[in-house]
PASEBA-1860 file (N, C-alpha, C; in nm, 3 decimals):
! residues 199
1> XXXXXXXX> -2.808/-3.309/3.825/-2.873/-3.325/3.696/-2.802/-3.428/3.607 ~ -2.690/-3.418/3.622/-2.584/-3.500/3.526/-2.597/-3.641/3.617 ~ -2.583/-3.664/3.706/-2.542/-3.828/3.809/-2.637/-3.932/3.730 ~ -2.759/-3.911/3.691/-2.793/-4.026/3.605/-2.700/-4.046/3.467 ~ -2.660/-3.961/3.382/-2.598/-3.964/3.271/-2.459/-4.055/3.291 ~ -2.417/-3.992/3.422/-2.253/-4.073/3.438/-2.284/-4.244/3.528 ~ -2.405/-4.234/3.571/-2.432/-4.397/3.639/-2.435/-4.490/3.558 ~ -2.514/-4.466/3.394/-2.568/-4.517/3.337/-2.418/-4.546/3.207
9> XXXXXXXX> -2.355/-4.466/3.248/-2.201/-4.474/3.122/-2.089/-4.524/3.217 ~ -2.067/-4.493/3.382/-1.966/-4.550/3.425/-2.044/-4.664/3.540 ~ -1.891/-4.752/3.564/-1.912/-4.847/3.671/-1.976/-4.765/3.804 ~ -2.069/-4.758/3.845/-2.072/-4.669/4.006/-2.137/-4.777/4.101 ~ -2.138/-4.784/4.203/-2.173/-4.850/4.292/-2.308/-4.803/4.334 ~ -2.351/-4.641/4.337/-2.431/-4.574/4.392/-2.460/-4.461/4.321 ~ -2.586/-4.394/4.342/-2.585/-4.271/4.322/-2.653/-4.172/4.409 ~ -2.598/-4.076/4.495/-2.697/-3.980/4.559/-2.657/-3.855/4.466
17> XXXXXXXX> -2.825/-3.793/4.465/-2.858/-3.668/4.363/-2.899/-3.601/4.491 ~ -2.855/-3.458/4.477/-2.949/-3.369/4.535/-2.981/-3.256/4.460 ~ -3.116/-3.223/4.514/-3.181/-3.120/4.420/-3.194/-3.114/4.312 ~ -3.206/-3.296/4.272/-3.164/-3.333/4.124/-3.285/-3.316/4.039 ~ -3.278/-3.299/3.907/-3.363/-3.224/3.827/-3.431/-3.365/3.748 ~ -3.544/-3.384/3.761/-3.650/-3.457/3.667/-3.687/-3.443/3.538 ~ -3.661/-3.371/3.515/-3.712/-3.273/3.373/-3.683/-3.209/3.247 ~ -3.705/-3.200/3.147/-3.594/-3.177/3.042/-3.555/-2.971/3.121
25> XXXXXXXX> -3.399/-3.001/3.087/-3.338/-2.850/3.118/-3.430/-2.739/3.133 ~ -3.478/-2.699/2.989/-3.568/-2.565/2.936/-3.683/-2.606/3.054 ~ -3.715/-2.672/3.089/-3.805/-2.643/3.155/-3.783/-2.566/3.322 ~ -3.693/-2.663/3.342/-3.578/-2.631/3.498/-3.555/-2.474/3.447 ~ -3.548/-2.370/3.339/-3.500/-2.255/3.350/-3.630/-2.174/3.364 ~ -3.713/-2.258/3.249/-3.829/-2.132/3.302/-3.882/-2.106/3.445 ~ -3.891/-2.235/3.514/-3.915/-2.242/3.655/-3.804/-2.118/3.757 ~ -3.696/-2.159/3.713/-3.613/-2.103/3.773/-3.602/-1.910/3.757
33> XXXXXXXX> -3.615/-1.888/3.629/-3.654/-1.724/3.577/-3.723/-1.688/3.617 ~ -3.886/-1.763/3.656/-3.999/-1.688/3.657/-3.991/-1.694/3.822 ~ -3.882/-1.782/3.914/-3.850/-1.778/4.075/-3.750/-1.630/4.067 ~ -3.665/-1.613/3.950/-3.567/-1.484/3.983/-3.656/-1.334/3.987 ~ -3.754/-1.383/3.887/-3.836/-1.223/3.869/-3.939/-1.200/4.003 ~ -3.980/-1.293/4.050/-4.051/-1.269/4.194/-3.967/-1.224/4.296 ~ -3.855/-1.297/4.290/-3.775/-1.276/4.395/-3.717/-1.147/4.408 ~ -3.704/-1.056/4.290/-3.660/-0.943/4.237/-3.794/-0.826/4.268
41> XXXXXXXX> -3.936/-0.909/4.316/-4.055/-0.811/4.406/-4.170/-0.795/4.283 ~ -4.110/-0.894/4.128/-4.216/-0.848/4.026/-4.377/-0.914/4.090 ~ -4.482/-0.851/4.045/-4.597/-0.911/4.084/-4.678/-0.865/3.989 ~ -4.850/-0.880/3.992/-4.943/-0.876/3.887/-4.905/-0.897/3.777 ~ -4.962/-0.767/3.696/-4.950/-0.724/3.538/-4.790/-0.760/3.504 ~ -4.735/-0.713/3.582/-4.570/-0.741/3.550/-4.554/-0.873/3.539 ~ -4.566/-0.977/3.636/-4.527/-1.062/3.652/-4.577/-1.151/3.556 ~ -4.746/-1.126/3.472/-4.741/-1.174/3.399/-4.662/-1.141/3.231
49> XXXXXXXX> -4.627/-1.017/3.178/-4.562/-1.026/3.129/-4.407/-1.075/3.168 ~ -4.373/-1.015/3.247/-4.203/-1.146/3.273/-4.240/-1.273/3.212 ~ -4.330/-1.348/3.246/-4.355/-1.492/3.195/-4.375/-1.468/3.052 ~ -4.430/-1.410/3.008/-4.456/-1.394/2.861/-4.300/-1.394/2.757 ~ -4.240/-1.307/2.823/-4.109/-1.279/2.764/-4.041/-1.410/2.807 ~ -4.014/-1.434/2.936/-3.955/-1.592/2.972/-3.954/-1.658/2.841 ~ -4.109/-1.711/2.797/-4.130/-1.852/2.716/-4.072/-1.843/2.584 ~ -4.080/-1.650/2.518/-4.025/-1.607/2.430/-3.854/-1.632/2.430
57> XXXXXXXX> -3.783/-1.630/2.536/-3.652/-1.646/2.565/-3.616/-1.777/2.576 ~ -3.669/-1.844/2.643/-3.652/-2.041/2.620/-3.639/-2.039/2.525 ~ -3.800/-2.020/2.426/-3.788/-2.070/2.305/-3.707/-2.026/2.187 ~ -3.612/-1.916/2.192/-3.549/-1.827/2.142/-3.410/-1.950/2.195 ~ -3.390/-1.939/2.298/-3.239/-2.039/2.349/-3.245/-2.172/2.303 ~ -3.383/-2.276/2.302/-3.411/-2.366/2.245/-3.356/-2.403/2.070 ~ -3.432/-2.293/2.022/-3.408/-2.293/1.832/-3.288/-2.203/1.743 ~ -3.332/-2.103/1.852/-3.238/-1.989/1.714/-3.326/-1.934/1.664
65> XXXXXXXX> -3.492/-1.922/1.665/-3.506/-1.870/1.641/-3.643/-1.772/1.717 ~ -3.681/-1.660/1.663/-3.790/-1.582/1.733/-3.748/-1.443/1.853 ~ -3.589/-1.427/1.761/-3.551/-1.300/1.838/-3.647/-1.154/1.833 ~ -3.692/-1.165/1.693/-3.767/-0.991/1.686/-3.880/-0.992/1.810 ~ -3.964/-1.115/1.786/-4.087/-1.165/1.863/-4.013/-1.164/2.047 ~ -3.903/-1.175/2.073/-3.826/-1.145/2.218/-3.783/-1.006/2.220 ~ -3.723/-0.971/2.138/-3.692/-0.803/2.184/-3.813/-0.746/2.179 ~ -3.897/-0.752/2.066/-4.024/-0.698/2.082/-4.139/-0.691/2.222
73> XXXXXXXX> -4.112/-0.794/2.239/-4.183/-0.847/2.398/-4.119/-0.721/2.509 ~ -4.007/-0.742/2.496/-3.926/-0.729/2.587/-3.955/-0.500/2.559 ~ -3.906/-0.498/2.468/-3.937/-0.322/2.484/-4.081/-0.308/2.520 ~ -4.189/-0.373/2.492/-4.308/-0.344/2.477/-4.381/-0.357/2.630 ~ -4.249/-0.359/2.730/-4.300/-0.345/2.886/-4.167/-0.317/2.930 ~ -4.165/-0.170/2.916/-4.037/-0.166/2.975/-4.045/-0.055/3.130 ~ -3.948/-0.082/3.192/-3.922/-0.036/3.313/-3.981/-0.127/3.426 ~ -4.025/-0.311/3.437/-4.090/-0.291/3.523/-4.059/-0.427/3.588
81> XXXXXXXX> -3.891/-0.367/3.612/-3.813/-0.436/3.733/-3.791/-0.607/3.661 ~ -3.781/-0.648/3.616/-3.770/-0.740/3.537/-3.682/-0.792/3.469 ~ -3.613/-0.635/3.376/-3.545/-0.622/3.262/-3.399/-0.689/3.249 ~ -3.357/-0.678/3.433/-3.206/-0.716/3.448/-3.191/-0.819/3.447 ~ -3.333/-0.952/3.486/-3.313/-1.033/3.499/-3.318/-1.130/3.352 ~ -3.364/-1.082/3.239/-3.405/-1.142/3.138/-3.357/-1.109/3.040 ~ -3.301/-0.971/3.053/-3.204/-0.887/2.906/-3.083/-0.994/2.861 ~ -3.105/-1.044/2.804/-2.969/-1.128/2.745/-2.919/-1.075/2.606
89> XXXXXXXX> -2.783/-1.012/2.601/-2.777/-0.928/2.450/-2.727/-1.073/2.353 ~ -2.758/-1.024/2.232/-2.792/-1.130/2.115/-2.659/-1.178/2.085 ~ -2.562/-1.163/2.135/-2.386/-1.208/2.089/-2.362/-1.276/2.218 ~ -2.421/-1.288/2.350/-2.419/-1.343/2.441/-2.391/-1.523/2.442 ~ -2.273/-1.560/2.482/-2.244/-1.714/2.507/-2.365/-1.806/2.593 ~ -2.442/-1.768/2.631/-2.574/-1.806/2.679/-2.659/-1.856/2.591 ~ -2.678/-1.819/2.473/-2.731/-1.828/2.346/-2.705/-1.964/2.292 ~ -2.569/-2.010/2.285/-2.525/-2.133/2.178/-2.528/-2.216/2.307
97> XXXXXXXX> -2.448/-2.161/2.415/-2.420/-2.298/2.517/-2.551/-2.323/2.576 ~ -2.640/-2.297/2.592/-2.761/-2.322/2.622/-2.867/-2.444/2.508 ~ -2.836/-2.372/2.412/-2.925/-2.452/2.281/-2.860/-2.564/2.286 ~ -2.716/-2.602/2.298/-2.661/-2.717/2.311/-2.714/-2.842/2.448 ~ -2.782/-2.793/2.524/-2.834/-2.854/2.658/-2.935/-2.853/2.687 ~ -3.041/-2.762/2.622/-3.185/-2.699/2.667/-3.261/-2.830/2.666 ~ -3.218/-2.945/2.569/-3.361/-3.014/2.551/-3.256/-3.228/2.653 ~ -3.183/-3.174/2.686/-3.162/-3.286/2.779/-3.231/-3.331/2.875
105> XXXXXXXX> -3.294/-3.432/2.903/-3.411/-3.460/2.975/-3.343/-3.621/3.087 ~ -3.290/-3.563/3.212/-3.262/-3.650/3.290/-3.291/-3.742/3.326 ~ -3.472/-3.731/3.303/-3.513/-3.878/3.311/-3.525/-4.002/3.197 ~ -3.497/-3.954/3.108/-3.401/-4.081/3.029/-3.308/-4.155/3.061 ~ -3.202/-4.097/3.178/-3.123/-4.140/3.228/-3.133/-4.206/3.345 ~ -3.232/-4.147/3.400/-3.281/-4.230/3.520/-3.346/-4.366/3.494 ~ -3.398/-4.418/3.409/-3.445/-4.503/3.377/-3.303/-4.641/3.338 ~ -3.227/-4.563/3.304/-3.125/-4.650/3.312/-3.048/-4.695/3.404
113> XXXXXXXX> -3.051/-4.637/3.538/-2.996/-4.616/3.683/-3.058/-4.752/3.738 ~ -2.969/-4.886/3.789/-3.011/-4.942/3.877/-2.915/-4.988/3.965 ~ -2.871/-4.953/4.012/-2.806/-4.943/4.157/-2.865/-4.854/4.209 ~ -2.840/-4.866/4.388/-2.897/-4.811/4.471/-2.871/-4.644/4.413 ~ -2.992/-4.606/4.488/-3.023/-4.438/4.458/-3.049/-4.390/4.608 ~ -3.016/-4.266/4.589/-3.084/-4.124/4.694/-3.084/-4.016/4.662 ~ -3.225/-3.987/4.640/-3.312/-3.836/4.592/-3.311/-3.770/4.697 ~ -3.249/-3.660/4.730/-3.274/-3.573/4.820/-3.325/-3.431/4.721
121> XXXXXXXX> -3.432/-3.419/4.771/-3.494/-3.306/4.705/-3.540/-3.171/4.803 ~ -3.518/-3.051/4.759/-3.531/-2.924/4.837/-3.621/-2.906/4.835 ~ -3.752/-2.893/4.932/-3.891/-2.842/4.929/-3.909/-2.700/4.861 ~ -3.819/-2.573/4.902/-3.849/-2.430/4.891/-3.743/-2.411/4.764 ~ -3.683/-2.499/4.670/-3.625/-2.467/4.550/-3.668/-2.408/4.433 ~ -3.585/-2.300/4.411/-3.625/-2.213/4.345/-3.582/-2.213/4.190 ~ -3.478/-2.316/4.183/-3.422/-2.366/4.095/-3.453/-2.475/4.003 ~ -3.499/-2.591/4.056/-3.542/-2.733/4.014/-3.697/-2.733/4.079
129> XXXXXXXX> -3.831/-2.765/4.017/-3.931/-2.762/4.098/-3.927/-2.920/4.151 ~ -3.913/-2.897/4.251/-3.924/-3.048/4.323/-4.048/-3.154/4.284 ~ -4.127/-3.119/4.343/-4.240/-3.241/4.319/-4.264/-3.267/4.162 ~ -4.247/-3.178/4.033/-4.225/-3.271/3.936/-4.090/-3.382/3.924 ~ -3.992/-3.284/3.983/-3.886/-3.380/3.952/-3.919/-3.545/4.001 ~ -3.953/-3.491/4.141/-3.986/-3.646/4.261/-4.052/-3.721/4.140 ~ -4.163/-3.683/4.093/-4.258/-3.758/4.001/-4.223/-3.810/3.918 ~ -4.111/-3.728/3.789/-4.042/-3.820/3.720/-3.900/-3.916/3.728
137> XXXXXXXX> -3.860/-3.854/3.851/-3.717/-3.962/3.903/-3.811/-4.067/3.962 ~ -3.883/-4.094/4.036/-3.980/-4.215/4.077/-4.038/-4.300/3.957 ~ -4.095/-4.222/3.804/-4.153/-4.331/3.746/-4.023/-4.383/3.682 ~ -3.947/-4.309/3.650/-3.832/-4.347/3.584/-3.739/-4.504/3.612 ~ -3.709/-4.458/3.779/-3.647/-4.580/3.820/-3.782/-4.706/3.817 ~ -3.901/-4.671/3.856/-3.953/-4.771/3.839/-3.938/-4.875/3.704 ~ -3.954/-4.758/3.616/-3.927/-4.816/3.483/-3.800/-4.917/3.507 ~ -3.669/-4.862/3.531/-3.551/-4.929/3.531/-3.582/-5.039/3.645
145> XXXXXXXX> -3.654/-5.079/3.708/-3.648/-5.141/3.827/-3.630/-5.187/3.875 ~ -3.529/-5.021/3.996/-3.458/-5.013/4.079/-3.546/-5.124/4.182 ~ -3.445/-5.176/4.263/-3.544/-5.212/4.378/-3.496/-5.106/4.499 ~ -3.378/-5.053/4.500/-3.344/-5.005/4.620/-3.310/-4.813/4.561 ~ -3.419/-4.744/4.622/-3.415/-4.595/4.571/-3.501/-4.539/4.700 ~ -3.429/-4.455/4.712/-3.486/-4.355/4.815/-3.504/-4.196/4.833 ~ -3.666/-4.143/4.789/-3.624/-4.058/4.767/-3.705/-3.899/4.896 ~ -3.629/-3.830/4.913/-3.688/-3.763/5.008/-3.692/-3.574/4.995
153> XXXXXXXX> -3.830/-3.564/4.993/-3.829/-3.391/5.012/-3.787/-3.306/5.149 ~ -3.697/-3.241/5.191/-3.656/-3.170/5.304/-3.778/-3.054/5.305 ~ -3.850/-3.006/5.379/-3.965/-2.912/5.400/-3.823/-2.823/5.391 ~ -3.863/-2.669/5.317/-3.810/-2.538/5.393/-3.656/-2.531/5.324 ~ -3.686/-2.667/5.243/-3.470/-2.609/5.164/-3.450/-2.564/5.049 ~ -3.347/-2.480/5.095/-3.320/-2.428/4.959/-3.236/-2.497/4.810 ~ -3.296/-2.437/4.712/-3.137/-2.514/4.658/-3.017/-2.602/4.646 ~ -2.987/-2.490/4.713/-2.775/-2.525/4.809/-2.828/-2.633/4.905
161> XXXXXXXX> -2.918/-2.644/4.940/-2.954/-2.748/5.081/-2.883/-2.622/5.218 ~ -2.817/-2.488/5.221/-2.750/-2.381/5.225/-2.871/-2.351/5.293 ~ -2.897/-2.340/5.435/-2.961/-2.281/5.445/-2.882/-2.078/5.538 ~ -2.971/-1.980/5.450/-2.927/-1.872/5.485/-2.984/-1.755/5.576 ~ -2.935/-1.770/5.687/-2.980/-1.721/5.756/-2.922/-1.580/5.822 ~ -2.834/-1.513/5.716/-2.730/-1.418/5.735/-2.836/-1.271/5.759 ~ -2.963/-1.254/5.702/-3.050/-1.182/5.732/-3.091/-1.139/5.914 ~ -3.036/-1.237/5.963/-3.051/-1.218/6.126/-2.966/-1.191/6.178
169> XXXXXXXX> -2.967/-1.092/6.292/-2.826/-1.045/6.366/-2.730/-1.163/6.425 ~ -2.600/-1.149/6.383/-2.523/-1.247/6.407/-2.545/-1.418/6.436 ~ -2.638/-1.403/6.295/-2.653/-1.570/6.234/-2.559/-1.604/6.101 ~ -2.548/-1.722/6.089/-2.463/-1.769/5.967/-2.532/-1.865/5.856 ~ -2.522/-1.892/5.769/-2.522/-1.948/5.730/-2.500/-2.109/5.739 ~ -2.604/-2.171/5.745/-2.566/-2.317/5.812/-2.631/-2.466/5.722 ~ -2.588/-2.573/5.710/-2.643/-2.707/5.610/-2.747/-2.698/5.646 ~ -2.838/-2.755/5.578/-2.966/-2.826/5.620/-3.027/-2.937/5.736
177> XXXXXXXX> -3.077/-2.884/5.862/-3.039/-2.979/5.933/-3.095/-3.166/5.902 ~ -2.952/-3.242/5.978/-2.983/-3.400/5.955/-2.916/-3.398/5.808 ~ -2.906/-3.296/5.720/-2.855/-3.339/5.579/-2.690/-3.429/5.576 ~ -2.648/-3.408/5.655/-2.502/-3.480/5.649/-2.508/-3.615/5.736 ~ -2.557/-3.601/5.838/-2.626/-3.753/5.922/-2.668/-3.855/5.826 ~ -2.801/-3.770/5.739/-2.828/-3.908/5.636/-2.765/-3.960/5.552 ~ -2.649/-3.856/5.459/-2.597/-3.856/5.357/-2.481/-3.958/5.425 ~ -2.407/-3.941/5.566/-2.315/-4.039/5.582/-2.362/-4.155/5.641
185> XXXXXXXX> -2.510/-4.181/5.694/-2.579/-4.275/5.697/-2.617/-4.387/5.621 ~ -2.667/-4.338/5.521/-2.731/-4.390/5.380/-2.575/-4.477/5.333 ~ -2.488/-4.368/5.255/-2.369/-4.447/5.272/-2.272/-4.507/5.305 ~ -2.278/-4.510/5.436/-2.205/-4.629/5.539/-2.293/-4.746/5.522 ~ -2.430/-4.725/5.541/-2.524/-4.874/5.502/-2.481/-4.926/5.404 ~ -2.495/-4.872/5.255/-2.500/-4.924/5.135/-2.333/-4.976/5.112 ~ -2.220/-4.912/5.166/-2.090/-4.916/5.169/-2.007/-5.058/5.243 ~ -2.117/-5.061/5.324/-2.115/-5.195/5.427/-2.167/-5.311/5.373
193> XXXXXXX> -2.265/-5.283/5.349/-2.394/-5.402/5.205/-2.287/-5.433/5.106 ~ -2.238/-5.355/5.045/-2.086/-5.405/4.903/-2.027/-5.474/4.977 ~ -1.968/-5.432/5.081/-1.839/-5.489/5.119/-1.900/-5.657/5.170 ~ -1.977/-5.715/5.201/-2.087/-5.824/5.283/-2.112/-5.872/5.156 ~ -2.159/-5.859/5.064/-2.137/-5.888/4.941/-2.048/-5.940/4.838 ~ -1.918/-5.878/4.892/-1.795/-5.887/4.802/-1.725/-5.828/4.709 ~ -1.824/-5.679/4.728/-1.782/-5.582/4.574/-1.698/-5.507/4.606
END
């Protein structure tokens, strides 16, 4: 999320992002909350209140303000599996350090990025929604225009690029396959290109 911010302020030669976020923050959380409350088995009626309370809680972390209108939400469906994931008590460090970051929007920064790039993006992320991000890291650099950016969705990854497979009898946890092939691929090319160059 940050690698455009530091390309665009320091000397870098390159930048590879993964699972890098397109989007202003607050948005990357609601995506990400309303992935924790499914994942946690919420569905229907529930699931649409979880979201209800969600937007109440952004926008509560966003301003400072609209707590009664969030606790209120929040008692006014209670018990229904949800609660652990969204209860944030009101003295909570989540609160300020959040409002301080919520409205940072990466692709401002991307637009400033022109040296070579690589987007590696997680198809099954539960964290960053990929295909907006793809959408706005692509118009972005266009804007800046990059000539050399590459950006790619992995079908089936998670997050971590981590894929976990500890759910199966005596499986482990293992990378994403090809993820380290390209990553030392990509930059041995581009590493080789400087050096042929003179940088």
């Amino acid at each position: 999320m940050i690698a455009p911010l530091i390309a665009t302020k320091s000397p870098v030669a390159f930048v590879i992002a993964e699972s890098a976020s397109g989007i202003p923050l607050w948005q990357s959380e609601v995506y990400s909350l309303h992935n924790a409350v499914v994942a946690a088995g919420v569905r229907g009626a529930a699931l649409r209140h979880a979201d209800h309370v969600i937007r109440l809680l952004i926008a509560y972390a966003r301003t400072g303000r609209g707590w009664n209108e969030l606790a209120a939400a929040e008692a006014q469906y209670p018990k229904e599996g949800w609660h652990d994931e969204l209860t944030v008590p009101k003295d909570s460090y989540y609160w300020s350090f959040f409002r301080r970051i919520a409205d940072y929007d990466p692709a401002t920064y991307w637009r400033g990025v022109r040296v070579p790039a690589l987007i590696v993006e997680a198809g099954a992320d539960q964290r960053v929604p990929s295909r907006p991000s793809i959408a706005a890291i692509r118009s972005a650099l266009t804007v800046a225009g990059n000539p050399d950016v590459t950006i790619l969705e992995l079908p089936g990854a998670p997050h971590t690029l981590i894929v976990d497979a500890r759910q199966r009898p005596f499986h482990w946890s293992y990378l994403y396959p090809g993820i380290a092939d390209l990553l030392v691929a990509w930059t041995r090319y581009h590493t080789a290109t400087l050096i042929s160059a003179g940088h």
